[in-house]
Steps between C-alpha positions, in 0.01 A plus 500: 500500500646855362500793771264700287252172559471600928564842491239787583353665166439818752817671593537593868462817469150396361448297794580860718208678330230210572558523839487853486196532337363219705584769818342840281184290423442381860559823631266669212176296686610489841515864492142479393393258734439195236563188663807246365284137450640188387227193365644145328654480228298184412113541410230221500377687184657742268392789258260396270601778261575301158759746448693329819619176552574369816810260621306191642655279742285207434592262805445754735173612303642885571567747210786753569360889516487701190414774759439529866145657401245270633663435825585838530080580458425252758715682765294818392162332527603410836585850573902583521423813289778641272772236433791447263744193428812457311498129396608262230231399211516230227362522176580268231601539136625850611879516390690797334629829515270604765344201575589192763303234612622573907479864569426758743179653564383845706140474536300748768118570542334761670174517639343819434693637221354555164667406166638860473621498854730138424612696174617770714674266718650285184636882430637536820668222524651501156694880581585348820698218331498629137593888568218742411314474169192694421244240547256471186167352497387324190170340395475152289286641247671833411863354492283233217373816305811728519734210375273258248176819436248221609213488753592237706110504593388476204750294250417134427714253563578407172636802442748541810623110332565647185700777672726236723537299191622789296688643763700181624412211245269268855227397241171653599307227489742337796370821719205550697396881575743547810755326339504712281507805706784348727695474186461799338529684889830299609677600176387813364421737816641313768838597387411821484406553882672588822760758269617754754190462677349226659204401324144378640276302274114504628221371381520167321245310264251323752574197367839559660361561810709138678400586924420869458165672495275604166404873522473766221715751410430900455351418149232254661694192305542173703890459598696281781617696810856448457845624390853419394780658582771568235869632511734475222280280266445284812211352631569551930190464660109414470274652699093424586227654682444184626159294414348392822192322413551128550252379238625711243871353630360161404336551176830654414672196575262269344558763140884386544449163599275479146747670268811290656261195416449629118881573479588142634651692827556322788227602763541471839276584797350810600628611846171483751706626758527851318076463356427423900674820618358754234180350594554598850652775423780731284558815666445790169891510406759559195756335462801425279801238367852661412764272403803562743756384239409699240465826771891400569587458128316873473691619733832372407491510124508152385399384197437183633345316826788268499729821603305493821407131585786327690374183340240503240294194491605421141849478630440359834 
């Protein structure tokens, strides 16, 4: 075995700046009094979110986290108030540039806050760690019109195909309406976003909606409560008012559970233990996901995750 085959990708200096950060974001919520939590890293159920797969360890019927959400709800429902955790998720297939399948996650909710209360936090936190950027606010719809001059209300779904298959050559028959959009979002705008700013994207296609609420936006037109953060063409966090109705939870679930079925998905379980605590009760709360690596690559300048993972799990 070379030395290049056991050696740290990250360089220690690298290794310096985690655990620096690590200290700047603890400090950042204890001085607002949001409580450090830490839940298992193994689930009885995962994210039913087709878009995720989930790490399953089959003999031990457990499935490692793609996030700490649902345990981190069901310390809410049982009333710790505002929490945060810096943990480890899995996620498979995810491998690249800016991608592992073992990474580090900052996830926080806060009971009380609206949406544009977490954004203002996200903003916070991101001059904090980032240095100060004007913070920009963005909405779904008009970054749509401004780069591609179509309604994203009112264009059919043909159409947005045609444009991905122009565009980048995924035949538009393979794509379903929000594949579509994902496509044409994650390569033409997303690129674009977080340029000596850091850039908030609000109000997503309904359909896109995942655990946040439905509402309408100032035009009356149905939209999902959420945002993204962006810096530097880079997707940081995602961000929900967060849905709290437990029927609504399930039918959601049930939606993936069918499409993973139609796409020959594995499905596993839903997670009662999350449906039984909505249905007693989810304090009205926002919260949000940032990925911790890429917040250290940010900050350090990498071009690449494996500049700041001792040992990524490709390698390991």
């Amino acid at each position: 075995m070379s030395q290049s085959d056991w050696q740290p990708t990250a360089a220690l200096s690298a290794l310096r700046a985690r655990a620096e950060l690590l200290a700047t974001v603890r400090e950042f919520f204890k001085q607002r009094g949001v409580l450090e939590v830490e839940t298992p890293l193994l689930a009885s159920a995962p994210v039913t979110d087709p878009a995720i797969e989930a790490f399953s360890l089959a003999h031990a019927e457990r499935y490692l986290q793609t996030s700490p959400e649902y345990a981190m709800k069901r310390l809410l429902a049982a009333g710790s108030g505002p929490i945060y955790q810096l943990c480890k998720a899995f996620r498979q297939g995810e491998s690249g540039r800016r991608h592992n399948p073992e990474f580090s996650m900052l996830e926080w909710y806060r009971p009380g806050f609206s949406l544009d209360d977490l954004m203002a936090e996200v903003g916070e936190l991101l001059c904090a760690v980032l240095g100060e950027r004007p913070v920009q606010r963005y909405d779904f719809a008009a970054l749509f019109e401004r780069e591609f001059a179509l309604d994203l209300f009112a264009v059919e779904a043909t159409e947005l195909g045609a444009l991905a298959e122009q565009r980048h050559g995924i035949p538009a028959a393979s794509l379903d309406r929000d594949e579509a959009i994902n496509l044409l979002f994650s390569h033409d705008i997303e690129p674009k976003l977080g340029r000596g700013e850091y850039s908030l994207v609000c109000n997503f296609p309904p359909s896109q909606a995942a655990l946040a609420k439905r509402g309408r936006d100032a035009q009356g037109r149905e939209v999902a409560v959420r945002f993204e953060a962006f810096v530097e063409g880079i997707e940081l966090a995602n961000g929900y008012d967060e849905l709290l109705d437990a029927s609504e939870l399930k039918s959601r679930f049930e939606s993936d559970l069918k499409l993973r079925q139609e796409r020959g998905q594995v499905c596993p379980p839903m997670d009662e233990k999350l449906l039984a605590a909505m249905a007693h009760g989810l304090p009205a709360c926002a919260g949000v996901a940032m990925g911790f690596d890429r917040l250290l690559m940010l900050q350090l300048g990498a071009e690449n995750l494996a500049e700041v993972l001792a040992f990524p799990t490709a390698r390991a």
